[in-house]
PDB file of N, CA, C and O in Angstrom:
ATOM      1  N   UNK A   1     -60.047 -83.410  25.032  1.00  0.00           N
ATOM      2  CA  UNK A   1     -60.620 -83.692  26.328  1.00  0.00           C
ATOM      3  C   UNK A   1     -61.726 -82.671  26.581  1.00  0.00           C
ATOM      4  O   UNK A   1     -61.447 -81.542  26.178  1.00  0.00           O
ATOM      5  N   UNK A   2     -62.689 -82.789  27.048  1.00  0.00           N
ATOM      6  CA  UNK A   2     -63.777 -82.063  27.494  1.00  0.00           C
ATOM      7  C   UNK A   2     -64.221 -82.219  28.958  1.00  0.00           C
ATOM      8  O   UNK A   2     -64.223 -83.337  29.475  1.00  0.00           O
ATOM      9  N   UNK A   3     -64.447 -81.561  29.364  1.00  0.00           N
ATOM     10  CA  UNK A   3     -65.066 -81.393  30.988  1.00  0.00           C
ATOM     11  C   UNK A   3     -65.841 -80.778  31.281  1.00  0.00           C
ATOM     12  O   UNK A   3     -65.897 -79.612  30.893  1.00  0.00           O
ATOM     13  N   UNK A   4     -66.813 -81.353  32.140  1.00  0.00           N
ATOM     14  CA  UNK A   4     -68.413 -80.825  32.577  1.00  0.00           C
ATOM     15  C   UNK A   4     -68.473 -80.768  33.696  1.00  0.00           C
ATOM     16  O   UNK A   4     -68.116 -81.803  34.258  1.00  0.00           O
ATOM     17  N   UNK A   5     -68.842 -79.827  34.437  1.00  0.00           N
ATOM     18  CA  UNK A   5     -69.111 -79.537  36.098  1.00  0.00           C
ATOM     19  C   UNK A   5     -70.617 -79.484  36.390  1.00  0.00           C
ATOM     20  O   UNK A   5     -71.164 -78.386  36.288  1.00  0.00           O
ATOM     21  N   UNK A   6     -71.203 -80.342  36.674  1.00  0.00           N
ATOM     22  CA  UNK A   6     -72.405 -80.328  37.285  1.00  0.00           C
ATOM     23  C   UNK A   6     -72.325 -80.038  38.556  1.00  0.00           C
ATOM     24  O   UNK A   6     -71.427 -80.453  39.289  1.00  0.00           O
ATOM     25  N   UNK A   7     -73.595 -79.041  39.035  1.00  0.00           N
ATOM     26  CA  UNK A   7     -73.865 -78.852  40.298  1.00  0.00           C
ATOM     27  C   UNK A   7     -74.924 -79.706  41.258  1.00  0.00           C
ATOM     28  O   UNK A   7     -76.152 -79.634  41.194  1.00  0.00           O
ATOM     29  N   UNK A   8     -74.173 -80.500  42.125  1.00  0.00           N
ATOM     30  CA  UNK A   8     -75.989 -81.492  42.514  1.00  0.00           C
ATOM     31  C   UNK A   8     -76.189 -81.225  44.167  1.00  0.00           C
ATOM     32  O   UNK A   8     -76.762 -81.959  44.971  1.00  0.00           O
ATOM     33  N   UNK A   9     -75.383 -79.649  44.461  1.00  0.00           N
ATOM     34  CA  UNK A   9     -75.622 -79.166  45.921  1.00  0.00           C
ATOM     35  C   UNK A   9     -75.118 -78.212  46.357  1.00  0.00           C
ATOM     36  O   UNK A   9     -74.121 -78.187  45.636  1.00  0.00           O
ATOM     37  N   UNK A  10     -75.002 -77.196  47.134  1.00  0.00           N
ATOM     38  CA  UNK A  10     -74.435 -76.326  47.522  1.00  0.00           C
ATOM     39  C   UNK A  10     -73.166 -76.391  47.887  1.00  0.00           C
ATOM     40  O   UNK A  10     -72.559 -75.370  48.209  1.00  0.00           O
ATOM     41  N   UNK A  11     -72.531 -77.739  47.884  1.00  0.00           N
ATOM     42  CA  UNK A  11     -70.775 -77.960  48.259  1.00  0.00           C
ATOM     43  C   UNK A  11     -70.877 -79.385  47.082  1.00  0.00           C
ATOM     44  O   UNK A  11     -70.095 -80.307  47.316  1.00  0.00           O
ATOM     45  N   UNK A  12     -71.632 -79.502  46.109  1.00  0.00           N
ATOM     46  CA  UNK A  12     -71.409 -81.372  46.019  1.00  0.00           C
ATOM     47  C   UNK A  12     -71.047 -80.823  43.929  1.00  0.00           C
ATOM     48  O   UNK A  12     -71.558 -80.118  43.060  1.00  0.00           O
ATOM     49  N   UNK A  13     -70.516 -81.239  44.015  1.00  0.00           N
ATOM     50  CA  UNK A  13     -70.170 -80.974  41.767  1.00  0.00           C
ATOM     51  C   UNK A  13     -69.836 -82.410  41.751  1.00  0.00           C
ATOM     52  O   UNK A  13     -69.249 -83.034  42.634  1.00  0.00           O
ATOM     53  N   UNK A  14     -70.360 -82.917  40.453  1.00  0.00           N
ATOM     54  CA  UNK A  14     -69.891 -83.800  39.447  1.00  0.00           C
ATOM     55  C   UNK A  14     -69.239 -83.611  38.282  1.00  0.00           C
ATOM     56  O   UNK A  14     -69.804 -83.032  37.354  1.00  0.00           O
ATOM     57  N   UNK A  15     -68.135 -84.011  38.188  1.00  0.00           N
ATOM     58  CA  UNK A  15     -66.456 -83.854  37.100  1.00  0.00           C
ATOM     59  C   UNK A  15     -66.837 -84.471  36.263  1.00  0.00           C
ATOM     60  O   UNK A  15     -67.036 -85.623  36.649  1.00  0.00           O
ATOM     61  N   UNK A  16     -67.186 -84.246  34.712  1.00  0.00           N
ATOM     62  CA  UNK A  16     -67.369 -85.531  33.653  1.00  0.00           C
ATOM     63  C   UNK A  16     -66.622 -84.981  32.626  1.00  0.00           C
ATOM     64  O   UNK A  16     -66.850 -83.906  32.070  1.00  0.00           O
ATOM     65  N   UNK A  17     -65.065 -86.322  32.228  1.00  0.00           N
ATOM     66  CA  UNK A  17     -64.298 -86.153  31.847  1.00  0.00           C
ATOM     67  C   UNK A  17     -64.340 -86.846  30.522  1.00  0.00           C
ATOM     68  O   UNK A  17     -64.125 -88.055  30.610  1.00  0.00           O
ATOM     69  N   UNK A  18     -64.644 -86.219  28.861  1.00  0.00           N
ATOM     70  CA  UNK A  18     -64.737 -87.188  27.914  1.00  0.00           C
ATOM     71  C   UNK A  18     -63.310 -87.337  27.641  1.00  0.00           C
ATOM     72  O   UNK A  18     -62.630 -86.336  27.866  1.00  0.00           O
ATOM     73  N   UNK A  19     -62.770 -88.281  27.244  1.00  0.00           N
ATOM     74  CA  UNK A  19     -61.547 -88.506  26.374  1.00  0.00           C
ATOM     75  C   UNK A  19     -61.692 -89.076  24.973  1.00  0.00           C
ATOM     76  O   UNK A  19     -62.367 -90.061  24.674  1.00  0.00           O
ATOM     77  N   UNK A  20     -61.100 -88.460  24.307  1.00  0.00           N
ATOM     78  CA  UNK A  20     -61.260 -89.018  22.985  1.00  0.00           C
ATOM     79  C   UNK A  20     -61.120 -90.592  22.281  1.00  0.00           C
ATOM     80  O   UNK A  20     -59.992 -91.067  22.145  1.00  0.00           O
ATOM     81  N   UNK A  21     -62.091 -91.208  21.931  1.00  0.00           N
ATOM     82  CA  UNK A  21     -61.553 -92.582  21.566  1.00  0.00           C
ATOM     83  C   UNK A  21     -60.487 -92.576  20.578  1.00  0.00           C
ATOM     84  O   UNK A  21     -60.756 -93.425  19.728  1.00  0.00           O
ATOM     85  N   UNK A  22     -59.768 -92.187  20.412  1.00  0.00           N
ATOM     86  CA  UNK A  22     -58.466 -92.296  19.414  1.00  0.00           C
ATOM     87  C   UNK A  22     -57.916 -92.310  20.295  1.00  0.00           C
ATOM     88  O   UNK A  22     -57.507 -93.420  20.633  1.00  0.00           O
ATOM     89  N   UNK A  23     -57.495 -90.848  21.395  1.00  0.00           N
ATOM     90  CA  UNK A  23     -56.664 -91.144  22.250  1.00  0.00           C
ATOM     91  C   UNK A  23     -56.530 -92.608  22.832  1.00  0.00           C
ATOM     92  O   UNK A  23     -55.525 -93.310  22.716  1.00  0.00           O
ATOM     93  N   UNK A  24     -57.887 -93.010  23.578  1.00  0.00           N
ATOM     94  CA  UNK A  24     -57.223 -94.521  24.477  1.00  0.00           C
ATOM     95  C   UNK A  24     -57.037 -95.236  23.457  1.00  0.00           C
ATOM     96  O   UNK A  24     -55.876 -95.580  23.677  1.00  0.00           O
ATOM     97  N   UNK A  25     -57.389 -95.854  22.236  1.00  0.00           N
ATOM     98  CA  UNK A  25     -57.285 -96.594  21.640  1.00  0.00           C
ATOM     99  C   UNK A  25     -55.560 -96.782  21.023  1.00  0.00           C
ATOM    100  O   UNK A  25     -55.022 -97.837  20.686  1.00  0.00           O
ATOM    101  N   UNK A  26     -55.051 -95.591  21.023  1.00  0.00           N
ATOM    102  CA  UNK A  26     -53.592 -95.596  20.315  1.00  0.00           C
ATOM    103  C   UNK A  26     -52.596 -95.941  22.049  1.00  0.00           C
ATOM    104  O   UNK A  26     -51.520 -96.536  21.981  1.00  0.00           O
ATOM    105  N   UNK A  27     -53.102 -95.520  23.308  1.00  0.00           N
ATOM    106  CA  UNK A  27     -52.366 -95.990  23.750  1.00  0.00           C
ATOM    107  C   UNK A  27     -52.741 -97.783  24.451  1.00  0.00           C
ATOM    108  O   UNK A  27     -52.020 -98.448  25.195  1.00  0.00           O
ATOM    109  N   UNK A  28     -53.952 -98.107  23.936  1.00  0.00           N
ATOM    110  CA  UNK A  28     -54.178 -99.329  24.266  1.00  0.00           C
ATOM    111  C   UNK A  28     -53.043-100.135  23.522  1.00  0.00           C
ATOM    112  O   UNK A  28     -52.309-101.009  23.984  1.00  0.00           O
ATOM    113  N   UNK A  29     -53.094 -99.585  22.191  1.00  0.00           N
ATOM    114  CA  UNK A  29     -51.913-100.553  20.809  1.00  0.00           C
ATOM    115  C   UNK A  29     -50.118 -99.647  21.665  1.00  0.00           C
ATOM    116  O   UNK A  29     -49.084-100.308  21.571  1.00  0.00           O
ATOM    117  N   UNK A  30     -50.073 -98.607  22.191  1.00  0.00           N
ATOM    118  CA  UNK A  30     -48.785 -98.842  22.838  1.00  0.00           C
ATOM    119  C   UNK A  30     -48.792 -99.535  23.592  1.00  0.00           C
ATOM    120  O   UNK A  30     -48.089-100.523  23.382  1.00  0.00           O
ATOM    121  N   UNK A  31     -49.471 -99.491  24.769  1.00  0.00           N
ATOM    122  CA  UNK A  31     -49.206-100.801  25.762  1.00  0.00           C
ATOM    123  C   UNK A  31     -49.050-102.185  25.582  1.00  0.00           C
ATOM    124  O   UNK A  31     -48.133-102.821  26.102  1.00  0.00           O
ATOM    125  N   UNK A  32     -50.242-102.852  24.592  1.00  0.00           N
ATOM    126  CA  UNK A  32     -49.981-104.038  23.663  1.00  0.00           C
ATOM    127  C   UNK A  32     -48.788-104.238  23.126  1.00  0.00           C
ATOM    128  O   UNK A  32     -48.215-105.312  23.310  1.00  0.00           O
ATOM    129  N   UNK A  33     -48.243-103.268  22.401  1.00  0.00           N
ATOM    130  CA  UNK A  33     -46.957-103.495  21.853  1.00  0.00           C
ATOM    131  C   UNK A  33     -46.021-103.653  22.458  1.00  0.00           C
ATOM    132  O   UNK A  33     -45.157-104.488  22.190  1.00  0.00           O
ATOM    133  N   UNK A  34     -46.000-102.554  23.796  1.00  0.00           N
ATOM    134  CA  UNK A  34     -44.817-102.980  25.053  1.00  0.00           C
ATOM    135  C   UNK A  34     -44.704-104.315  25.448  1.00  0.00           C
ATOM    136  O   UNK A  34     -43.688-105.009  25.404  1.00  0.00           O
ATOM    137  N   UNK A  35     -46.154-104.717  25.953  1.00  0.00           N
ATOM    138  CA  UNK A  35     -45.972-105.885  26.009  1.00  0.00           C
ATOM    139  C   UNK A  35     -45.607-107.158  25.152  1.00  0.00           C
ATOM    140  O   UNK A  35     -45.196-108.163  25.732  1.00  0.00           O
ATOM    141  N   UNK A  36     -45.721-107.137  24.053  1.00  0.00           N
ATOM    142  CA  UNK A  36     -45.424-107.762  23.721  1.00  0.00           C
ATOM    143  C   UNK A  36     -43.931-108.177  23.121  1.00  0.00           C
ATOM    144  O   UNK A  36     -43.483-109.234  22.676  1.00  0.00           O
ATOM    145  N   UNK A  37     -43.572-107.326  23.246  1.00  0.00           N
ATOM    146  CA  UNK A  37     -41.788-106.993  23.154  1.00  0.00           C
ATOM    147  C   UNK A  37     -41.656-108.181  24.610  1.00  0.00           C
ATOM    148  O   UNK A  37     -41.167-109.293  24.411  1.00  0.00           O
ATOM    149  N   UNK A  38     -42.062-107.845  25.773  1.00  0.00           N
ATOM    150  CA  UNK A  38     -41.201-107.919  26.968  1.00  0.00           C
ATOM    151  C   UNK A  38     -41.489-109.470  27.250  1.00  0.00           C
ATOM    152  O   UNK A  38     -40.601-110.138  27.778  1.00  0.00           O
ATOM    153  N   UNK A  39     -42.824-110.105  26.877  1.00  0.00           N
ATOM    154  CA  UNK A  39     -43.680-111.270  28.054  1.00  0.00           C
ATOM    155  C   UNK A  39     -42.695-112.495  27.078  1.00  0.00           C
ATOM    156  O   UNK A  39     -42.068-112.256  26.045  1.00  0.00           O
ATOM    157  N   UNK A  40     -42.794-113.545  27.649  1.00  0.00           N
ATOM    158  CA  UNK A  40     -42.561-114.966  27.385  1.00  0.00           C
ATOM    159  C   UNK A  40     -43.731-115.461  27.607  1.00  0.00           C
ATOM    160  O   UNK A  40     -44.421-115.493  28.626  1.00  0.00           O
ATOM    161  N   UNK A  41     -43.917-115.909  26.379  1.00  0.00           N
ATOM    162  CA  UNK A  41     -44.846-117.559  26.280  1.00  0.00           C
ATOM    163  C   UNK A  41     -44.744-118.704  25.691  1.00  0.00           C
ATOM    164  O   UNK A  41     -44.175-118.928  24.622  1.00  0.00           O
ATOM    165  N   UNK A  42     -45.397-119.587  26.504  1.00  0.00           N
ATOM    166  CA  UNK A  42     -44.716-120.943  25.821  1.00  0.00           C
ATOM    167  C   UNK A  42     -45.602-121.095  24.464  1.00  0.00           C
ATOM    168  O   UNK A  42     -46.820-121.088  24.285  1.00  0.00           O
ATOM    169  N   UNK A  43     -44.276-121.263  23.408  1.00  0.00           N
ATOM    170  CA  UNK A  43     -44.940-121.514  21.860  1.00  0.00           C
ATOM    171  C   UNK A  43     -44.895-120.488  21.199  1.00  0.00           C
ATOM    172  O   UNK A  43     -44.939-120.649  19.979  1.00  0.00           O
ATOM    173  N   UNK A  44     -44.822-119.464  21.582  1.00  0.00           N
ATOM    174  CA  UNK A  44     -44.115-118.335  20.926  1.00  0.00           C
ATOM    175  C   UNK A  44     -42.708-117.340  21.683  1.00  0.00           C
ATOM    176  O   UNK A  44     -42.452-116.965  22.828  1.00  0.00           O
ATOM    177  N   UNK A  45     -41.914-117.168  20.078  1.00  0.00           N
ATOM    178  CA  UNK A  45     -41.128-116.467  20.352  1.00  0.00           C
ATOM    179  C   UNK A  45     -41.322-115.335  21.527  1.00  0.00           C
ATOM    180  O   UNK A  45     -42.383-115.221  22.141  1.00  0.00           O
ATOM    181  N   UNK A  46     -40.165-114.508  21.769  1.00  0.00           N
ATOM    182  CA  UNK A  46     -39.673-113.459  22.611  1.00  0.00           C
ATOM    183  C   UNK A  46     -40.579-112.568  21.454  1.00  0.00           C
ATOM    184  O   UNK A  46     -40.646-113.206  20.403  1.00  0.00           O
ATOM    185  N   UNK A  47     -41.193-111.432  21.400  1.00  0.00           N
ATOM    186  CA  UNK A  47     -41.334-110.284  20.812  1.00  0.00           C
ATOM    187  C   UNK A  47     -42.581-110.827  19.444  1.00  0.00           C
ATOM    188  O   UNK A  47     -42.936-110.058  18.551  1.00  0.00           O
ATOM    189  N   UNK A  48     -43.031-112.149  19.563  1.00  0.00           N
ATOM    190  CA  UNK A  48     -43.960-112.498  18.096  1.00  0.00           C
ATOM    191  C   UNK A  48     -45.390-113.464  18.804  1.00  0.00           C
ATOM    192  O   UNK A  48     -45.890-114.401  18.182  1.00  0.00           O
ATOM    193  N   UNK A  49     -45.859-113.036  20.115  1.00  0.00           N
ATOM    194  CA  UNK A  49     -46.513-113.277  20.396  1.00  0.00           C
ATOM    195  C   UNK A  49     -48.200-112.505  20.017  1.00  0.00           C
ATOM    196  O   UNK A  49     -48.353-111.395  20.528  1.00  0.00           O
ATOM    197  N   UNK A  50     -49.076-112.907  19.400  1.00  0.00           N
ATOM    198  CA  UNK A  50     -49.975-112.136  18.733  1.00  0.00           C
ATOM    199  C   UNK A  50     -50.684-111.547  19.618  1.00  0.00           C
ATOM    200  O   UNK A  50     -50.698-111.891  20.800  1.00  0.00           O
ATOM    201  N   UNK A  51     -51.589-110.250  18.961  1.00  0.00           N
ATOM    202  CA  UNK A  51     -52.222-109.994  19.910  1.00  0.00           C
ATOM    203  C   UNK A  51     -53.340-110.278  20.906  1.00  0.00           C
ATOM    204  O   UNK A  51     -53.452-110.176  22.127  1.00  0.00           O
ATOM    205  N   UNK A  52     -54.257-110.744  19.734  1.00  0.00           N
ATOM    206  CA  UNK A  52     -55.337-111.589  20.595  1.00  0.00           C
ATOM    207  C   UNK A  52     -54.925-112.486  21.430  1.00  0.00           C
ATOM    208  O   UNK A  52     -55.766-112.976  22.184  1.00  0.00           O
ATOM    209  N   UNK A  53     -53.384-112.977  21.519  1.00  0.00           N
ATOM    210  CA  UNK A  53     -53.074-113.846  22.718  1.00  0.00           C
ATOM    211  C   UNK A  53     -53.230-113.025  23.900  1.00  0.00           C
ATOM    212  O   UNK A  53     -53.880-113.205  24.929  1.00  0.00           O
ATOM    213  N   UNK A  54     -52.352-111.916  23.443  1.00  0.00           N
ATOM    214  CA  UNK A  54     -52.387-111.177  24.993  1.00  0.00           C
ATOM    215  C   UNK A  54     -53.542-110.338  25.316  1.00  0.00           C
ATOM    216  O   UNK A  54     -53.592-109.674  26.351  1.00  0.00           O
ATOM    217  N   UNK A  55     -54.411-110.362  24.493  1.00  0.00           N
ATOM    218  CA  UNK A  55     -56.073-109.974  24.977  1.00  0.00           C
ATOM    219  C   UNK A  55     -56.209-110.862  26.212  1.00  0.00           C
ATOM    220  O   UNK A  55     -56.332-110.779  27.434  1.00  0.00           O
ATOM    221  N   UNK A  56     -56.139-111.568  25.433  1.00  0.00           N
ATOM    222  CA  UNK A  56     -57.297-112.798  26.255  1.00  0.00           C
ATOM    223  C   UNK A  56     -56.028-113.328  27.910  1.00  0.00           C
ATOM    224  O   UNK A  56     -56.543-113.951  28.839  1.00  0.00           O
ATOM    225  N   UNK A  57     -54.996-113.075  27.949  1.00  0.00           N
ATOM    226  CA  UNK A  57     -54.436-113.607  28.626  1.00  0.00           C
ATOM    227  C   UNK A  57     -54.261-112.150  29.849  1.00  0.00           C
ATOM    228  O   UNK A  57     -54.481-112.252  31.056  1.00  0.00           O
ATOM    229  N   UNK A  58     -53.912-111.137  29.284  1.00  0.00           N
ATOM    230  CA  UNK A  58     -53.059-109.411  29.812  1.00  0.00           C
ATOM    231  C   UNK A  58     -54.409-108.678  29.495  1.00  0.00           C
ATOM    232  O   UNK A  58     -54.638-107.786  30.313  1.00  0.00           O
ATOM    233  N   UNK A  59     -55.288-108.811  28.598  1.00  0.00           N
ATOM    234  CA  UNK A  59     -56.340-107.820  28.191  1.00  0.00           C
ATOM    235  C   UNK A  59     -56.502-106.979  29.473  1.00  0.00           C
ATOM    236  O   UNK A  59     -55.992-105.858  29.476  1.00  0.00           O
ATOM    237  N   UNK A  60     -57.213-107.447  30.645  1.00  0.00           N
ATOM    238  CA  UNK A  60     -57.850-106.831  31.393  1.00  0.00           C
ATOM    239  C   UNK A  60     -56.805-106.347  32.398  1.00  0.00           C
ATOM    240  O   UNK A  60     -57.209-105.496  33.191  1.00  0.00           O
ATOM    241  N   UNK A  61     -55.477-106.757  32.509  1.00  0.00           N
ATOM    242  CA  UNK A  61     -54.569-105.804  33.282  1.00  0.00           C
ATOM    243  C   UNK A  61     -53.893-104.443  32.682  1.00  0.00           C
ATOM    244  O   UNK A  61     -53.378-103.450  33.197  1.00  0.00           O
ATOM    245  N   UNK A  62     -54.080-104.769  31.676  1.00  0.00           N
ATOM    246  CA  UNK A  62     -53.789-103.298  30.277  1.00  0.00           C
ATOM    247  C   UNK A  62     -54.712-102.605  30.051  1.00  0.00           C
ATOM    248  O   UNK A  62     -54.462-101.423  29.816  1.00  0.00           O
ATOM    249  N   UNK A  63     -56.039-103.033  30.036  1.00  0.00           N
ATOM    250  CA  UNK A  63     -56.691-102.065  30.460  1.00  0.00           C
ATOM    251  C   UNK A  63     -57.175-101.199  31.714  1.00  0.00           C
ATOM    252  O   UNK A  63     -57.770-100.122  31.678  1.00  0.00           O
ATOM    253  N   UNK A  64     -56.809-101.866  32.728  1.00  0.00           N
ATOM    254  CA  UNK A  64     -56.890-100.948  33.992  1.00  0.00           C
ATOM    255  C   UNK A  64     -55.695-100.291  34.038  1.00  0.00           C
ATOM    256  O   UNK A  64     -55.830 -99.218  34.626  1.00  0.00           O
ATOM    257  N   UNK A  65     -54.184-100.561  33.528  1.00  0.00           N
ATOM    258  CA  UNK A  65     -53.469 -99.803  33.281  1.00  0.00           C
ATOM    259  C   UNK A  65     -53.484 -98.205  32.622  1.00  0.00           C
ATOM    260  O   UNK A  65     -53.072 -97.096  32.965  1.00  0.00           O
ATOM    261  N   UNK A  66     -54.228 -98.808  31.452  1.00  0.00           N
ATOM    262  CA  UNK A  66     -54.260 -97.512  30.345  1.00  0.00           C
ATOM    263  C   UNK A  66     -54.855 -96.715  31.113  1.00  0.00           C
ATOM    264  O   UNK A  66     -54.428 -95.570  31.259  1.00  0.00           O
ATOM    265  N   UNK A  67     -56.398 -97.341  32.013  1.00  0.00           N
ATOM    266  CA  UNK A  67     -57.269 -96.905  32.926  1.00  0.00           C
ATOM    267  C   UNK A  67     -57.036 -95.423  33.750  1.00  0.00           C
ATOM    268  O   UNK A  67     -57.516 -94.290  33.742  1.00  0.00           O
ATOM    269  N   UNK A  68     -55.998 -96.180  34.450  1.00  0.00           N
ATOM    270  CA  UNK A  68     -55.385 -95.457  35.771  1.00  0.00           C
ATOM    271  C   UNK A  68     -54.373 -94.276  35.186  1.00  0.00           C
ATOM    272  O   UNK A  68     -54.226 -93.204  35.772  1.00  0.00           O
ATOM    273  N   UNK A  69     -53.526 -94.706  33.641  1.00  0.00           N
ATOM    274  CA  UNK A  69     -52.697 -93.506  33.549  1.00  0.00           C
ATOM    275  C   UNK A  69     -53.272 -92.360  32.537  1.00  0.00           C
ATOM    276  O   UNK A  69     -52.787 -91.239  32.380  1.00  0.00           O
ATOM    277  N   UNK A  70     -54.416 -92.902  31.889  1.00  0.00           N
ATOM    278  CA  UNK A  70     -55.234 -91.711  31.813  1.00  0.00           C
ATOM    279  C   UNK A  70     -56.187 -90.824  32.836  1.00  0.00           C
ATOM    280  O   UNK A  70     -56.497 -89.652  32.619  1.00  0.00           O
ATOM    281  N   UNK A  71     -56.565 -91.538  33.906  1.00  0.00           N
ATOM    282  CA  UNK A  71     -56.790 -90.675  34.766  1.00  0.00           C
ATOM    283  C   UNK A  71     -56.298 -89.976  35.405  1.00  0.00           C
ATOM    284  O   UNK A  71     -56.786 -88.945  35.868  1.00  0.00           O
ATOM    285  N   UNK A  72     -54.318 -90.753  35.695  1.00  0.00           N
ATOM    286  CA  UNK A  72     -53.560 -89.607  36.326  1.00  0.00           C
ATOM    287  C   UNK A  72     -53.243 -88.678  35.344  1.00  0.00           C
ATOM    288  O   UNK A  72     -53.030 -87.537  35.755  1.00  0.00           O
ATOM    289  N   UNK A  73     -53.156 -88.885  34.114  1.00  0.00           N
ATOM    290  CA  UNK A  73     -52.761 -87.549  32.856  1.00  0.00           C
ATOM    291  C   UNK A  73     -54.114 -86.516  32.612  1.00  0.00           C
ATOM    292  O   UNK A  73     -53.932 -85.675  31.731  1.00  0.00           O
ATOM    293  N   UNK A  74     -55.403 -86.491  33.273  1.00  0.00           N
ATOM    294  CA  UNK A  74     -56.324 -85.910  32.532  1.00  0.00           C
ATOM    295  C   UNK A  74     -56.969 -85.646  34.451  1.00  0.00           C
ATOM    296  O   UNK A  74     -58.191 -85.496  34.463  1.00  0.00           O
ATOM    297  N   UNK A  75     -56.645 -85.617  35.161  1.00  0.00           N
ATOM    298  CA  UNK A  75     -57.450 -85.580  36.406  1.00  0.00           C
ATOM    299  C   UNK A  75     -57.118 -84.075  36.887  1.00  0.00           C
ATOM    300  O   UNK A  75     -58.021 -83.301  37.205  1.00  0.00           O
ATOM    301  N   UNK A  76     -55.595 -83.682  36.919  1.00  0.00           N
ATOM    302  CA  UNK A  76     -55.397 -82.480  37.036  1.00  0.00           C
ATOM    303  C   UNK A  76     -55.554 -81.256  36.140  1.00  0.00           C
ATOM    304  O   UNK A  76     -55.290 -80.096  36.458  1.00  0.00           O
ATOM    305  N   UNK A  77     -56.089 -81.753  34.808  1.00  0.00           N
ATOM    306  CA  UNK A  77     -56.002 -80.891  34.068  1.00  0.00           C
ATOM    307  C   UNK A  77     -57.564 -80.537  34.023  1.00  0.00           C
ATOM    308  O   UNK A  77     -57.982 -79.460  33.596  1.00  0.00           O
ATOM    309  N   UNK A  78     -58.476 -81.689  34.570  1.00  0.00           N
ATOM    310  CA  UNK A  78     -59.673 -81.537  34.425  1.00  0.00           C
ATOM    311  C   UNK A  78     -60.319 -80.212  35.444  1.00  0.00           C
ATOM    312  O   UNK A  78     -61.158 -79.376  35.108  1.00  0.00           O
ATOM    313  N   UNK A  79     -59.448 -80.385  37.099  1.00  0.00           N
ATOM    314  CA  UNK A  79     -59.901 -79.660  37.664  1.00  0.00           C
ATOM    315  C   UNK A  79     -59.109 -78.104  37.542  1.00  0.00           C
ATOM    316  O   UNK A  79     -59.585 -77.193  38.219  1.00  0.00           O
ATOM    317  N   UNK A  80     -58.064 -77.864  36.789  1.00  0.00           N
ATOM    318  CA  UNK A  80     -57.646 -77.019  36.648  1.00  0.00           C
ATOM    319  C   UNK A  80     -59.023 -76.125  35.511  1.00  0.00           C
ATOM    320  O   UNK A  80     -58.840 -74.976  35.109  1.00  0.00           O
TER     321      UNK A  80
END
């Protein structure tokens, strides 16, 4: 993780937080995998539903997931 403090005022900073693309990427494939253990769909089994199904169907709620719990795991550490 890396963090940058820009100054753009006498009270005003900008926080820029890199995260490593390995990091999100390995927990994008945990979350995928959770899910796919848990969801029902029609035409596929319990737990053998592929992934590009649940891209296209969960994609964009897994990613605001991963979203939000990397920001709560990296937000306090940023301003620390």
């Amino acid at each position: 993780m890396e963090v940058t403090v820009e100054k753009n005022g006498v009270f005003d900073r900008q926080v820029i937080v890199r995260i490593p693309g390995g990091d999100v990427t390995s927990l994008l494939e945990t979350e995928f995998a959770r899910l796919s253990q848990s969801v029902r769909m029609p035409g596929f089994r319990q737990g053998k539903v592929p992934r590009r199904v649940l891209e296209g169907r969960f994609g964009s709620e897994v990613r605001a997931s991963v979203a939000e719990q990397l920001f709560k795991g990296t937000y306090l550490k940023a301003l620390e």
